[in-house]
C-alpha positions in Angstrom: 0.0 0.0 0.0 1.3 3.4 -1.2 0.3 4.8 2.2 2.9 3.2 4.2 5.7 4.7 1.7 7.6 7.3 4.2 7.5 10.5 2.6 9.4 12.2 -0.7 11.8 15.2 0.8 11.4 17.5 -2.0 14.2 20.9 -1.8 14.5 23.5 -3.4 16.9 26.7 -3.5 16.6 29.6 -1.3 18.8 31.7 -3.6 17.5 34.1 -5.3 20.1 35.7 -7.1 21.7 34.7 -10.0 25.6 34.9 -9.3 26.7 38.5 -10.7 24.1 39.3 -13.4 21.7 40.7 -10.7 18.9 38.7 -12.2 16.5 37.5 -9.8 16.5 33.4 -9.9 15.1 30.6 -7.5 13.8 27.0 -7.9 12.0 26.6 -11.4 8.5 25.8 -10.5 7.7 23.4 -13.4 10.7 21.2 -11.5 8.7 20.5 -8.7 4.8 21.1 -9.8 5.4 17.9 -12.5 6.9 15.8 -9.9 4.6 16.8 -7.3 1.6 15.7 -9.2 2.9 12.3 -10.1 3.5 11.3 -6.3 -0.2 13.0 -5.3 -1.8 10.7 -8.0 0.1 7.6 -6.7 -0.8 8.4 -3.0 3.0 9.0 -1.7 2.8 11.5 0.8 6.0 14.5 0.4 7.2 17.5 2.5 8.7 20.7 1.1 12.4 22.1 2.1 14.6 24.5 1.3 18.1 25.3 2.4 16.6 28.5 4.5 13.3 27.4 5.3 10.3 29.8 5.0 9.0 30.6 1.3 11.8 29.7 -1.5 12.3 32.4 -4.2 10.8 31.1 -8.0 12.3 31.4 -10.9 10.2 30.5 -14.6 6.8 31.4 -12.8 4.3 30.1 -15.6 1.0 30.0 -14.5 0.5 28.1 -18.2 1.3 25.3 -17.2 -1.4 23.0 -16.2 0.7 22.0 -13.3 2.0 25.0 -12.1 -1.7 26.9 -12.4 -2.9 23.2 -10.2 -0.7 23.8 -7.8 -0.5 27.9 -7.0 -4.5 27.4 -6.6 -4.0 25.0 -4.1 -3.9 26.4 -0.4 -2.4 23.3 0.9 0.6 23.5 -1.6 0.9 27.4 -1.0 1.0 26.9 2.9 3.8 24.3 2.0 5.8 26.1 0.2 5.6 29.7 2.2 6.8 27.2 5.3 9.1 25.2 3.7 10.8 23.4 6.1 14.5 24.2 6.9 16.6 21.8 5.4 19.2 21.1 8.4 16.8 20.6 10.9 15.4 17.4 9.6 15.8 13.7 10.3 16.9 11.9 7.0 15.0 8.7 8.3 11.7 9.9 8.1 11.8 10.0 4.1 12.4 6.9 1.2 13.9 9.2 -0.7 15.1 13.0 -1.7 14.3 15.2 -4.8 16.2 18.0 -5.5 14.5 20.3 -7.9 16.6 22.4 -10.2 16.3 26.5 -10.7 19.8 28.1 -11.4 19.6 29.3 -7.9 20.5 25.2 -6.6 24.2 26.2 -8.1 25.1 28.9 -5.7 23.5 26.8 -2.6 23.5 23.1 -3.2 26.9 21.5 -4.0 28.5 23.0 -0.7 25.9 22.6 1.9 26.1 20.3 4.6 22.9 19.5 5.2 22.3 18.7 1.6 25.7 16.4 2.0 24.3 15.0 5.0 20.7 13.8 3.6 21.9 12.6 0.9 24.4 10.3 2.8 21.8 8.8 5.4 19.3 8.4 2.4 21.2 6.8 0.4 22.8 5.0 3.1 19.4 3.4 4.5 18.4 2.4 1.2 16.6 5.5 0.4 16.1 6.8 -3.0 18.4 9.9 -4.2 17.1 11.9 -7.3 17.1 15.3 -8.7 16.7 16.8 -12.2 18.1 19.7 -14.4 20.5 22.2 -12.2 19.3 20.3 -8.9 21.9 17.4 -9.3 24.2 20.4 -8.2 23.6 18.8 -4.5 25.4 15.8 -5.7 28.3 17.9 -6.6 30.2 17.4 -3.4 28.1 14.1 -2.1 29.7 11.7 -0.5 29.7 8.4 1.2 30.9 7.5 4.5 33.7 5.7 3.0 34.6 9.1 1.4 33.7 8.2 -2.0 32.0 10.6 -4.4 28.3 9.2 -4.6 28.1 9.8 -7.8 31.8 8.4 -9.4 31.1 5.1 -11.3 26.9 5.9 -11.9 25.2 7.1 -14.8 23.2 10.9 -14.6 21.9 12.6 -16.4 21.6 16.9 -15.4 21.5 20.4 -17.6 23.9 20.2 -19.8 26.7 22.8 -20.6 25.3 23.0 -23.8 22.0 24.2 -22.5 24.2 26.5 -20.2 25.6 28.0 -23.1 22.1 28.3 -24.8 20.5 30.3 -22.2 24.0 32.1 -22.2 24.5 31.4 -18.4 27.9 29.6 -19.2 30.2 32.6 -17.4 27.4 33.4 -15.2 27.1 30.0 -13.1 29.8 29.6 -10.6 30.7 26.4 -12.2 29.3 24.2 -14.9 27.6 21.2 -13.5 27.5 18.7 -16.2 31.6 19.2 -16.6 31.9 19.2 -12.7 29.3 15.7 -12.2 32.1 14.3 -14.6 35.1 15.3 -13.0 33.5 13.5 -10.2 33.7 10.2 -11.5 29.9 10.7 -13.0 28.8 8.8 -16.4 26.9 11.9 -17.5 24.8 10.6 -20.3 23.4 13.9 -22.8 20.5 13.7 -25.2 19.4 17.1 -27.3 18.8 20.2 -25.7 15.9 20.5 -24.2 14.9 17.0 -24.9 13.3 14.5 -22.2 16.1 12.2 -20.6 15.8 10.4 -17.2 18.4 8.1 -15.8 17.8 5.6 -13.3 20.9 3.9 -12.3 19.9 1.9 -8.9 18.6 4.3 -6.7 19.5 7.3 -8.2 17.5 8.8 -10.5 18.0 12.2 -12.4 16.6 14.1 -15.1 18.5 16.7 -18.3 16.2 19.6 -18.0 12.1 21.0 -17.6 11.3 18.2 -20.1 12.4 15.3 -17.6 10.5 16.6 -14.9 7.4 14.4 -15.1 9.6 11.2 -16.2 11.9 11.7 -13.1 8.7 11.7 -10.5 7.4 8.6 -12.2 10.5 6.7 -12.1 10.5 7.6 -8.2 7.1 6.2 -7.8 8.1 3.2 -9.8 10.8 2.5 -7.4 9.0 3.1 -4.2 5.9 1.4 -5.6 7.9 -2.1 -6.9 9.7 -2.3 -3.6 6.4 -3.2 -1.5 
C-alpha cells in the first residue's frame, strides 16, 4: 500500500540571485509542480524544504502550465511552500527518498551545503532513493559516502547540460558548470538534445536533463517506491 511509503523530501533553493548578473533566480517551478503531481496521483505523501526554510524564491513562474496553475491554486501547496521546512533541521529517516529540484539558484547553494551532504548520505545509506533533475543534481556535486567516495563516481546521470548553459547564455554566469563538474567527479553523464526528455535511473538514483524530464523523473520515483512493497 502506497500509504505506508515514508515521505518524498522535495528541496528546493533559497537563492535568489543569479551569481553576478543581478537577475533575480530561484527554484523553477515546473521542476517541482510535475513531480509533485505524479506522487499526489500515486498516493505517496511529500514534505517541502529549502536550504533556508520559510518561502523559496521562484524562478520561470508560468501559471501556463497545467501543473503549475494546479498547484499555486491550491492552499495546501501554497502553505507548503511559504513554510518550507529548513533543510538542516530534519531527520533523514523519516523520508524513502530526496528530490532535489533544479532552478539556477541550486548552483550557488547546493553542492556545498552540509545538510544537503548529509541527507543525501543517510538516504542513500538506508536504502533511500536519491534523485534530482536539471541544475538540482548540483547537491550531488560534493556528495559523498561514508567511505569518502563521491556518490556519484562510477553511476550514470543525467543533469542540464553545458550545452543548454551555453544556450540560455548562463555559461560565465554559473559559478561552475555542473555537467563538466558531475564528470570530474567520476559521474557517467549521459546527454541527449537540448531540451529533450532524458531520465536516468541507475539503482537508486535517479536524475533528469532539463524542464522536459521533470514528469519522467517523478514517475521513475514512484516506480521504485511502488515495486519495492
Amino acid at each position: 500500500m502506497t500509504s505506508t511509503i515514508k515521505p518524498v523530501l522535495c528541496v528546493v533553493t533559497s537563492h535568489p540571485i543569479r551569481g553576478d548578473s543581478g537577475e533575480p533566480t530561484g527554484f523553477a517551478m515546473v521542476e517541482l509542480t510535475h513531480p509533485l503531481e505524479v506522487f499526489d496521483k500515486a498516493g505517496i505523501p511529500y514534505e517541502i524544504a529549502s536550504i533556508r526554510g520559510g518561502h523559496p524564491p521562484i524562478d520561470f513562474f508560468d501559471l501556463s502550465d497545467p501543473a503549475n496553475e494546479h498547484y499555486w491554486k491550491d492552499k495546501d501547496f501554497r502553505n507548503a511552500l511559504a513554510d518550507s521546512l529548513i533543510l538542516k533541521d530534519l531527520d533523514a529517516s523519516r523520508y524513502s527518498a530526496v528530490f532535489f529540484a533544479g532552478g539556477h539558484g541550486t548552483m550557488w547553494d547546493f553542492a556545498d551545503n552540509e545538510a544537503v551532504k548529509t541527507v543525501i548520505r543517510r538516504i542513500w545509506e538506508a536504502g533511500g532513493i536519491v534523485s534530482a533533475v536539471c541544475h538540482g543534481p548540483a547537491a550531488l556535486v560534493n556528495a559523498t559516502l561514508s567511505d569518502g567516495s563521491y556518490l556519484v563516481a562510477g553511476k550514470q546521470l543525467a543533469c542540464f547540460t553545458d550545452e543548454e548553459e551555453a544556450e540560455v547564455n548562463y555559461t560565465h554566469v554559473v559559478p561552475y558548470l555542473l555537467a563538466t563538474t558531475l564528470t570530474q567527479r567520476g559521474a557517467l553523464h549521459q546527454t541527449a538534445p537540448n531540451w529533450s526528455e532524458n531520465v536516468v535511473t541507475d539503482g537508486r538514483l535517479i536524475t533528469g536533463q532539463n524542464p522536459a524530464s521533470a514528469h519522467r523523473v517523478g514517475q521513475a520515483i514512484v516506480d521504485q517506491l511502488t515495486t519495492k512493497r
